[in-house]
C-alpha positions in Angstrom: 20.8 8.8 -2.3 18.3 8.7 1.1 17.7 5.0 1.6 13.9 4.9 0.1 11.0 3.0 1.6 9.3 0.4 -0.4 6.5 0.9 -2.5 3.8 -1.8 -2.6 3.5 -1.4 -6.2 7.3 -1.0 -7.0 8.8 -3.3 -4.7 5.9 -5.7 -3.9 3.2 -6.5 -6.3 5.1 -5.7 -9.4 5.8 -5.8 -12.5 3.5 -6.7 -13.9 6.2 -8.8 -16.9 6.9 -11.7 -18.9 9.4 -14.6 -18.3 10.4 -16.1 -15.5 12.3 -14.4 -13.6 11.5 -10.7 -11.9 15.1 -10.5 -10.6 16.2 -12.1 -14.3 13.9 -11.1 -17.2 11.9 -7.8 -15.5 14.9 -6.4 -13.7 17.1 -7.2 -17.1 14.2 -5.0 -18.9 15.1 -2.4 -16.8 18.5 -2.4 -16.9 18.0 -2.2 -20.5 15.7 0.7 -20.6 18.5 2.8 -18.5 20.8 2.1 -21.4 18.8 2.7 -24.1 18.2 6.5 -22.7 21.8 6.8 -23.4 21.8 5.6 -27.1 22.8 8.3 -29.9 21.7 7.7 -33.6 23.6 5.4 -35.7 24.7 2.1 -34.2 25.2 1.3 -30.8 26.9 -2.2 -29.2 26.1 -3.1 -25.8 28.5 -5.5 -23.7 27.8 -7.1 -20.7 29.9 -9.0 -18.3 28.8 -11.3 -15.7 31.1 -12.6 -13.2 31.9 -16.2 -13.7 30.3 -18.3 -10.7 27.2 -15.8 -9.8 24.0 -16.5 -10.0 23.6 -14.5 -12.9 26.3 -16.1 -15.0 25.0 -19.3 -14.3 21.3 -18.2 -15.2 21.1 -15.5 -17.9 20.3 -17.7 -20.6 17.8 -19.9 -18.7 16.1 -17.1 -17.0 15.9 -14.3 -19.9 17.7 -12.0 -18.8 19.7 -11.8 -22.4 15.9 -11.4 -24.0 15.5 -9.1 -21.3 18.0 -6.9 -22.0 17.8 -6.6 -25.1 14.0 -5.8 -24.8 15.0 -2.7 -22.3 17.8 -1.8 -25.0 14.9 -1.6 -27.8 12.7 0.5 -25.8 10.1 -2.5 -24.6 8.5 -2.6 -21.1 8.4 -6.3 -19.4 4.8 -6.9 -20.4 5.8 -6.1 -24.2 4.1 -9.4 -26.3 7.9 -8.9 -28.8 9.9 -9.3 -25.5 9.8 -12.7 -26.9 11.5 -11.8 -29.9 13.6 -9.1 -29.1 17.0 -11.1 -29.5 16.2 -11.3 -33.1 15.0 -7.4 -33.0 18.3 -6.2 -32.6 19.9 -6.2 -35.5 17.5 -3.7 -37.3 17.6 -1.9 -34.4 21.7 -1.0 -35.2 22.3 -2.9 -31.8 24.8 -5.1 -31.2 24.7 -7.1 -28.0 27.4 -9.2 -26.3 26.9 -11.3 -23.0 30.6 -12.3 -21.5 31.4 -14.6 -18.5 34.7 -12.9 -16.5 36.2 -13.8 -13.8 36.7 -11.9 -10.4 35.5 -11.4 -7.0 31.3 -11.9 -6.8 30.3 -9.1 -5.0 26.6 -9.3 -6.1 25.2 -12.1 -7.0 23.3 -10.4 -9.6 25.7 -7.9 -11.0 25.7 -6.6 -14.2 28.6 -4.3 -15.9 27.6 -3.3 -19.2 30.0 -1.0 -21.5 27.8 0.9 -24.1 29.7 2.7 -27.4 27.3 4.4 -29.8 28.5 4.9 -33.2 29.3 8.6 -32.4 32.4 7.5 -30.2 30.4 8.2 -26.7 30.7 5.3 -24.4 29.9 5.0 -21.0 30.4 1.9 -18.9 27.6 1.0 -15.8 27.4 -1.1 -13.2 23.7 -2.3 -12.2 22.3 -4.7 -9.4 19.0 -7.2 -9.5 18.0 -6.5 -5.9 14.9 -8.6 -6.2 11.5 -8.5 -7.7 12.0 -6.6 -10.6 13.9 -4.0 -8.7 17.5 -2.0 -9.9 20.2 -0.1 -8.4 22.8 1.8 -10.3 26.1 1.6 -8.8 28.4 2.8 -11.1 28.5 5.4 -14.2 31.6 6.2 -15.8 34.2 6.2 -12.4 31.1 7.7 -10.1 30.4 5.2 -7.5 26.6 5.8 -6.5 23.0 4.2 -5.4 20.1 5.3 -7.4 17.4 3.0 -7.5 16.0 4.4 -10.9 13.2 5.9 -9.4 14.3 9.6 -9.9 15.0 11.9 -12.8 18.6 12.4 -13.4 21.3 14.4 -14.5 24.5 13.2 -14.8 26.7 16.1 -14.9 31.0 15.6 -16.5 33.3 17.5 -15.0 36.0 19.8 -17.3 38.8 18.2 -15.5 37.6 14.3 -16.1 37.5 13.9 -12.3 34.4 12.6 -10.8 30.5 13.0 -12.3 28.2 14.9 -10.1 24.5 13.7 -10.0 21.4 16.1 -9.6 17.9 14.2 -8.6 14.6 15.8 -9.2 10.8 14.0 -8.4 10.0 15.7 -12.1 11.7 15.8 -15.5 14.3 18.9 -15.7 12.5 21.4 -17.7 14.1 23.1 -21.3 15.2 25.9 -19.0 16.8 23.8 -16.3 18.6 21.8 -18.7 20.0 24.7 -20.5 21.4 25.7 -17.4 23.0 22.6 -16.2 24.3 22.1 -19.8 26.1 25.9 -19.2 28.1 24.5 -16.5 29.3 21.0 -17.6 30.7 19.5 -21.0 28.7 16.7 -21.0 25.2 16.3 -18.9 23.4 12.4 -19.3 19.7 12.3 -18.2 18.0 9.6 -17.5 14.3 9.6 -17.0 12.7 6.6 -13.9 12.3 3.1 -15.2 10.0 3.1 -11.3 6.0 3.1 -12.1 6.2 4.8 -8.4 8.6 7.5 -8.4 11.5 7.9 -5.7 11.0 10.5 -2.8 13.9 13.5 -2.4 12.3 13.8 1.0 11.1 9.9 1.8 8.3 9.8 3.9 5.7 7.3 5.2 3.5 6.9 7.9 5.1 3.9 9.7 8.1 2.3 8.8 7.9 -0.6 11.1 5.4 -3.3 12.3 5.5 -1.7 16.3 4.6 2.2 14.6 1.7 0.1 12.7 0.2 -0.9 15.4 -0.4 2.4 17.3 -0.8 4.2 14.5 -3.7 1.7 13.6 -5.1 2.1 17.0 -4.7 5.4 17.4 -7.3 6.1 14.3 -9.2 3.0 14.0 -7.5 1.7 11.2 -7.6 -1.9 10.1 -4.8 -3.4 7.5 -6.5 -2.6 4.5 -7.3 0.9 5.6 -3.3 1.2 6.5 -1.6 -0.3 3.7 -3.7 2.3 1.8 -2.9 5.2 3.6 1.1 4.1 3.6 0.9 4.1 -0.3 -0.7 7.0 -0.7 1.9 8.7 0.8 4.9 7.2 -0.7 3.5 7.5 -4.0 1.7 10.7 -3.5 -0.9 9.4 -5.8 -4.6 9.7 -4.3 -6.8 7.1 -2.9 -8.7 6.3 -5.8 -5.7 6.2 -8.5 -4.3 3.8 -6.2 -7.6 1.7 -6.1 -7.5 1.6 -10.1 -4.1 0.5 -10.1 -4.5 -2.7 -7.8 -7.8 -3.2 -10.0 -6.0 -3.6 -12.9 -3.7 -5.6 -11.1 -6.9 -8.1 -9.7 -7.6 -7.8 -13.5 -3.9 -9.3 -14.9 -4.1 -11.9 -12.2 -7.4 -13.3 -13.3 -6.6 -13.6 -16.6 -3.4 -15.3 -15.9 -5.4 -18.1 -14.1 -8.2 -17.9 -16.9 -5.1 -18.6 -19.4 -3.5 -21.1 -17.6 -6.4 -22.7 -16.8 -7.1 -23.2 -20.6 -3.8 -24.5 -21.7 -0.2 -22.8 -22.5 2.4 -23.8 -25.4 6.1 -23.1 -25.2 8.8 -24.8 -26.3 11.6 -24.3 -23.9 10.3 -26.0 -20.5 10.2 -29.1 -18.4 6.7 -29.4 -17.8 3.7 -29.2 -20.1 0.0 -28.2 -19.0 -1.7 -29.3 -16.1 -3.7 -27.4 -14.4 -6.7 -28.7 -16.0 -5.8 -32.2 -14.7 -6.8 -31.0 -11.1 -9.9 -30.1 -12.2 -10.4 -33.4 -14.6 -10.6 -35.3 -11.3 -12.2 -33.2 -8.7 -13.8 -36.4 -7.8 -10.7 -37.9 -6.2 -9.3 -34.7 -4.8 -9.3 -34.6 -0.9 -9.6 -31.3 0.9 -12.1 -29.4 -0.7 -13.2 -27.4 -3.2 -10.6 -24.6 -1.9 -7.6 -27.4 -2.1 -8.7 -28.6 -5.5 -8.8 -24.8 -6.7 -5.9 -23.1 -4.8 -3.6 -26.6 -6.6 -5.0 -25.2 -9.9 -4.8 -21.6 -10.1 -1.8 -21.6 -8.7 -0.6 -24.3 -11.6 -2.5 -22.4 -14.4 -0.3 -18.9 -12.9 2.9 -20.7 -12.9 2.7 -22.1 -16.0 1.8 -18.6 -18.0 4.6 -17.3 -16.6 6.8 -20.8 -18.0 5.3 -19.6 -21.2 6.4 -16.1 -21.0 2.8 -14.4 -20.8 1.4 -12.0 -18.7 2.0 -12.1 -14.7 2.4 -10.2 -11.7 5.5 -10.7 -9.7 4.3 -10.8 -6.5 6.4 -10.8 -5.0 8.3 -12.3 -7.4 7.9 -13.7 -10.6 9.3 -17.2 -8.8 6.5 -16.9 -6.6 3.7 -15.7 -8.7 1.6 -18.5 -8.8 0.8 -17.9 -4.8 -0.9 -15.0 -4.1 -3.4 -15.0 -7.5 -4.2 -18.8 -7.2 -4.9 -18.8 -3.4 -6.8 -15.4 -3.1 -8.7 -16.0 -5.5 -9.3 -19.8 -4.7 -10.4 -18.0 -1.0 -12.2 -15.3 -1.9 -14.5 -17.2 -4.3 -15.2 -19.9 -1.0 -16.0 -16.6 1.3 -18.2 -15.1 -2.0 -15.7 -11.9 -1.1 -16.9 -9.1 -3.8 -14.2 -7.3 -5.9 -13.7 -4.6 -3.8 -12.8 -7.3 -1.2 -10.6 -8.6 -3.0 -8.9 -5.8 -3.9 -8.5 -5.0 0.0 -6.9 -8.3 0.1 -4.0 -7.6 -2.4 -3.6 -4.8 -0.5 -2.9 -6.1 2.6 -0.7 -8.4 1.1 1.3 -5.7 -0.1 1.0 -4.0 3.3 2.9 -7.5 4.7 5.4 -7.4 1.7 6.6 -3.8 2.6 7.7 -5.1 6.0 9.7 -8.3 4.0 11.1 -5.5 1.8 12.3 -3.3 4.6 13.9 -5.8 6.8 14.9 -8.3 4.1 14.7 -9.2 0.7 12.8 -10.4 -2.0 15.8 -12.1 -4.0 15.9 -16.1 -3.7 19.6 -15.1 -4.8 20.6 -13.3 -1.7 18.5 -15.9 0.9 17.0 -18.5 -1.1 13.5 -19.7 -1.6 12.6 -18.2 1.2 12.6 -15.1 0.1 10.3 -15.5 -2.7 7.6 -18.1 -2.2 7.8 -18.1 1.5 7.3 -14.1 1.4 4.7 -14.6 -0.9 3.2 -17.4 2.0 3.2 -14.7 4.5 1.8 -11.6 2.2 -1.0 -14.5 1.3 -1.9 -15.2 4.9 -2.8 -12.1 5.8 -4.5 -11.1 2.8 -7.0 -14.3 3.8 -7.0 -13.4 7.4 -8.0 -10.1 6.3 -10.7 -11.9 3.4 -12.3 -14.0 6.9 -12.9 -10.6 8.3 -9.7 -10.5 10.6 -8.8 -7.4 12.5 -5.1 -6.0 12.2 -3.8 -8.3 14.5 -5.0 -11.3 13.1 -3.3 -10.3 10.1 -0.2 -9.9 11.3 -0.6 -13.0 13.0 -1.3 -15.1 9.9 1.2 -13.7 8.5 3.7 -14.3 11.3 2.8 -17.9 11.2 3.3 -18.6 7.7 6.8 -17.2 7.6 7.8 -19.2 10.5 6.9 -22.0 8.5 9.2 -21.8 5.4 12.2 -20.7 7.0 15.5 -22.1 5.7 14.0 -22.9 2.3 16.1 -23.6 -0.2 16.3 -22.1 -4.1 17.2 -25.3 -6.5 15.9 -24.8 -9.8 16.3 -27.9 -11.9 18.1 -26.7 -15.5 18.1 -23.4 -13.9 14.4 -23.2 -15.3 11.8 -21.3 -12.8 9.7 -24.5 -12.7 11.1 -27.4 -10.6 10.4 -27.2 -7.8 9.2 -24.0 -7.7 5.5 -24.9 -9.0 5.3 -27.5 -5.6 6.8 -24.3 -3.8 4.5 -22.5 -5.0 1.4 -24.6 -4.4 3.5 -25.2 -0.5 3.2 -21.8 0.2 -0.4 -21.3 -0.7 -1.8 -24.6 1.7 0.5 -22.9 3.7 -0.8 -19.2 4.1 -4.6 -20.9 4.3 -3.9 -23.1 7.2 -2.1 -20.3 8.9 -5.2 -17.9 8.3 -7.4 -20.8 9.7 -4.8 -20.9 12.6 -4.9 -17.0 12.9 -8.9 -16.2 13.0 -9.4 -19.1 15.2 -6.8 -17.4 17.9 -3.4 -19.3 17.3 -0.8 -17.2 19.5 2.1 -16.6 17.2 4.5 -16.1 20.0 7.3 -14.5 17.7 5.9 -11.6 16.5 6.1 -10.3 13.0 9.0 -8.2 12.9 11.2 -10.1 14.9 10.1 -13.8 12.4 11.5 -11.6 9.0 14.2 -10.6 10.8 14.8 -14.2 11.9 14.3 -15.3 8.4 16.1 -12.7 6.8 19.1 -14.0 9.0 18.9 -18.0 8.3 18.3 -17.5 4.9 21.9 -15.4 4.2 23.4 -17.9 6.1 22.5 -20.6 3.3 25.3 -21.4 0.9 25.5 -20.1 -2.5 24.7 -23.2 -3.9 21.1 -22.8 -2.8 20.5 -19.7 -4.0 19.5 -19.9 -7.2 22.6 -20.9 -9.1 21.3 -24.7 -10.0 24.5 -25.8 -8.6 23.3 -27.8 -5.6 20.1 -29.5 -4.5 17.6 -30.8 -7.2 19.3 -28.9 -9.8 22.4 -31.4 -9.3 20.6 -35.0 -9.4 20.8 -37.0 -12.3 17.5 -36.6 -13.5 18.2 -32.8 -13.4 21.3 -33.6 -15.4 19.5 -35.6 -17.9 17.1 -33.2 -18.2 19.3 -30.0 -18.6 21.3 -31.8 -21.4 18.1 -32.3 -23.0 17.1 -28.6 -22.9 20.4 -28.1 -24.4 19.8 -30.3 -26.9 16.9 -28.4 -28.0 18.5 -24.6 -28.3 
C-alpha cells in the first residue's frame, strides 16, 4: 500500500473513545471491528496471542485492550457506553474469546495475532499492529504479508491453487456488480469495509508534506496555521471546509464536557487515584501562578481522570496524553476571552503540529516513550496558544519547537501498568510546559533548532530508550515498592 499521510482527525485528534489507552483500548476496538466483518452466523471463537515480554503482553489487562477487543468483536465503536461491559457480552453474542501469552521474537511491541474459526469451519488467522493513537495496520491475512492501515475498502481475493491472496483497494465500497465479478474469478473473496473515520487515499495527496513546504506555501498565499492546517485536511480527507469545521466542533464539544465531568467528580473501581480536580479549585486561595495555573492543574485533572473512569475522551494525541490539550486550551482561551470559533482554530493548529510528529515520528509511548505522547501533545498545545495570543505561522512553529525540546528523553513508567501514575503530573508537565513556551514564542524566543529538525531529534533519542521505559511497567516508577504494593493491591481487587 502507498505510504499514506496523516490525517489530523485519524491520526492526531482522535478517537474520540473510552479507556485508557488509544494504542490499548481504541486501537484493540479496531482490531476488533476488522474481525467481526469476518464473522459467519452461528458461533465464532476468537484467539489472540501476545508475545510474552511486549508491551502488550504485559498490559492488556491493565490497559483494556481485552474489553477492547471484545467491544470491536461485538460490533461497538470506542465511544460505545457497553464497551464497559462487553467482556460479559460475549457469551450471548456466540463469541468465544481467548487472550494467550507465547513466546518468540518481539517484533512489535504491540502485536497482535488473532486466529478466528466461525462455526461454519472458515478460519482465518491475522496479524495487526497498535501504531499509536488509536491507529492499525494489518500485516498479515491468511499467508499474505501486507500493510493496510484499515482506511480503504477491501477485497481479499483466494486463489484456486492456495498460493498467495491478492488484495483489491477501493476509496468506496465494491458495488453488487463489482462484487459479482470479483467473486467469478476467486473461490473465496473477504471484504472488509474502513474502521478510518477519514478514509485512505489510492492516490495520497496533500499540500505540504513537510515543515520547509509549509512555510512557502504559507507565504506564497498569505496563509497563517489555522488557515493551513485547514486547507491540508481538506485535501486528505476530501471533505469540504465546513464538514471539517463541524467535525472539530463536535470535537471542542467532547472536550468540554470531559472537563465539565471531571470537574464534577468520577467513580470507578479499578484505579490508583480517586477525584481531585475539585481540590484545585477548593483552594484557589493558596494557589500561586494565576488563575490560568489554578485552571490549566484542574482541567487537565478532571480530563485525565474521565478517561481513568473509562468515559468519553479525545485521544489527542493520545489517550495517555489527553488531559493536555482540552485542559490547557481551554484554561487559555477562557484568560484571552478567545470565542468558539477561536478555539476551534486552535485545535486545529494543534493538529496541524501533530501531523508533522506523525510523519517524522510516532505517537506510541511504546515505540519512544513518554515522549511521544504527552510531550507531542506539549508541542501540538504550544502552538495552538501561540496561535490563541494572535501569533503568526512562525510563532507557532516556534512554540511548538520550544516545547518539544523540552520533554525530550521522557520516559513511559506507568505504575500497575495503569494510565495514571505519572502520567496525570505528565500531563499537567506538558501543559505549564506548552504555556511558557507560547509566552517564550510571542515574546520573540529564537528557537534555534527548528521544528523539523527537534521531532526528528526527538524521534531519535526516544527509540534509543530501553524497553523497560516504554510502557511495559517493568522499569522506572512502575518497579518501586510502593508501585509493587500497590499493583498487588489492584490484584487483590479483580
Amino acid at each position: 500500500m502507498t505510504k499514506q499521510y496523516p490525517s489530523i482527525f485519524n491520526d492526531v485528534l482522535g478517537p474520540v473513545m473510552r479507556g485508557s489507552s488509544s494504542s490499548h483500548t481504541a486501537a484493540a476496538v479496531r482490531i476488533g471491528r476488522v474481525l467481526f466483518q469476518l464473522r459467519r452466523p452461528g458461533k465464532t471463537k476468537v484467539d489472540f496471542y501476545f508475545t510474552e515480554g511486549s508491551s502488550i503482553a504485559q498490559t492488556y489487562h491493565t490497559q483494556q485492550s481485552d474489553i477492547g477487543l471484545a467491544a470491536g468483536l461485538l460490533g461497538l465503536e470506542a465511544d460505545d457506553e457497553r464497551l464497559l461491559s462487553a467482556l460479559d457480552l460475549l457469551p450471548a453474542a456466540g463469541l468465544e474469546v481467548n487472550f494467550n501469552i507465547v513466546p518468540g521474537e518481539i517484533t512489535h511491541p504491540n502485536a497482535y495475532q488473532a486466529r478466528l474459526l466461525n462455526e461454519d469451519g472458515s478460519q482465518y488467522m491475522l496479524t495487526l499492529l497498535s501504531t499509536g493513537g488509536g491507529m492499525i495496520e494489518l500485516v498479515k491475512f491468511q499467508d499474505l504479508e501486507l500493510s493496510e492501515d484499515c482506511g480503504f475498502h477491501l477485497a481479499l481475493l483466494a486463489n484456486a491453487d492456495d498460493s498467495d491472496w491478492l488484495v483489491i483497494r477501493s476509496e468506496k465500497a465494491f458495488t453488487a456488480e463489482e462484487k459479482a465479478e470479483l467473486e467469478l474469478k476467486s473461490p473465496e473473496v473477504v471484504y472488509l469495509s474502513p474502521v478510518m473515520p477519514i478514509g485512505s487515499q489510492l492516490k495520497p495527496e496533500v499540500p505540504f508534506t513537510s515543515v520547509p513546504e509549509l512555510k512557502e506555501l504559507a507565504h506564497d498565499k498569505g496563509l497563517n496555521a489555522y488557515q493551513a492546517a485547514l486547507l491540508y485536511e481538506s485535501q486528505r480527507s476530501g471533505l469540504s471546509s465546513a464538514v471539517l469545521l463541524e467535525m472539530m466542533d463536535s470535537i471542542l464539544t467532547i472536550m468540554e464536557k470531559a472537563v465539565a465531568t471531571g470537574l464534577a467528580g468520577t467513580d470507578f473501581s479499578d484505579r490508583m487515584l480517586g477525584p481531585q480536580a475539585y481540590k484545585i479549585l477548593a483552594n484557589a486561595h493558596k494557589i500561586v501562578g494565576g488563575e490560568v495555573i489554578q485552571n490549566i492543574i484542574a482541567n487537565i485533572t478532571a480530563v485525565m481522570e474521565v478517561k481513568s473512569s473509562l468515559g468519553v475522551t479525545v485521544a489527542a494525541p493520545t489517550a495517555g496524553a489527553c488531559g493536555v490539550i482540552p485542559g490547557t486550551i481551554l484554561s487559555v482561551g477562557k484568560a484571552v476571552n478567545a470565542d468558539r470559533d477561536t478555539l476551534i482554530e486552535a485545535l486545529f493548529v494543534a493538529g496541524l503540529i501533530g501531523v508533522f510528529i506523525a510523519t517524522d515520528s510516532t505517537f506510541s509511548a511504546e515505540l519512544a516513550g513518554c515522549q511521544a505522547e504527552c510531550g507531542s501533545a506539549s508541542g501540538m498545545t504550544a502552538g495552538a496558544i501561540a496561535h490563541l495570543q494572535g501569533g503568526d505561522l512562525d510563532t507557532v512553529l516556534t512554540a511548538a519547537s520550544l516545547a518539544l525540546q523540552n520533554i525530550i528523553g521522557m520516559v513511559c513508567d506507568p505504575v500497575a501498568g495503569r494510565v495514571e501514575v505519572p502520567c496525570l503530573g505528565k500531563n499537567i508537565l506538558a501543559g505549564s510546559n506548552a504555556l511558557c513556551c507560547a509566552n517564550m514564542a510571542i515574546s520573540g524566543f529564537d528557537a534555534v533548532i527548528p521544528l523539523d529538525e527537534t521531532i526528528k531529534a526527538m524521534d531519535e533519542a526516544g527509540r534509543m530508550l530501553p524497553a523497560a521505559l516504554r510502557c511495559t511497567a517493568v522499569g522506572g516508577l512502575a518497579v518501586t515498592e510502593s508501585a509493587q504494593r500497590i499493583q498487588q493491591m489492584l490484584d487483590q481487587k479483580q
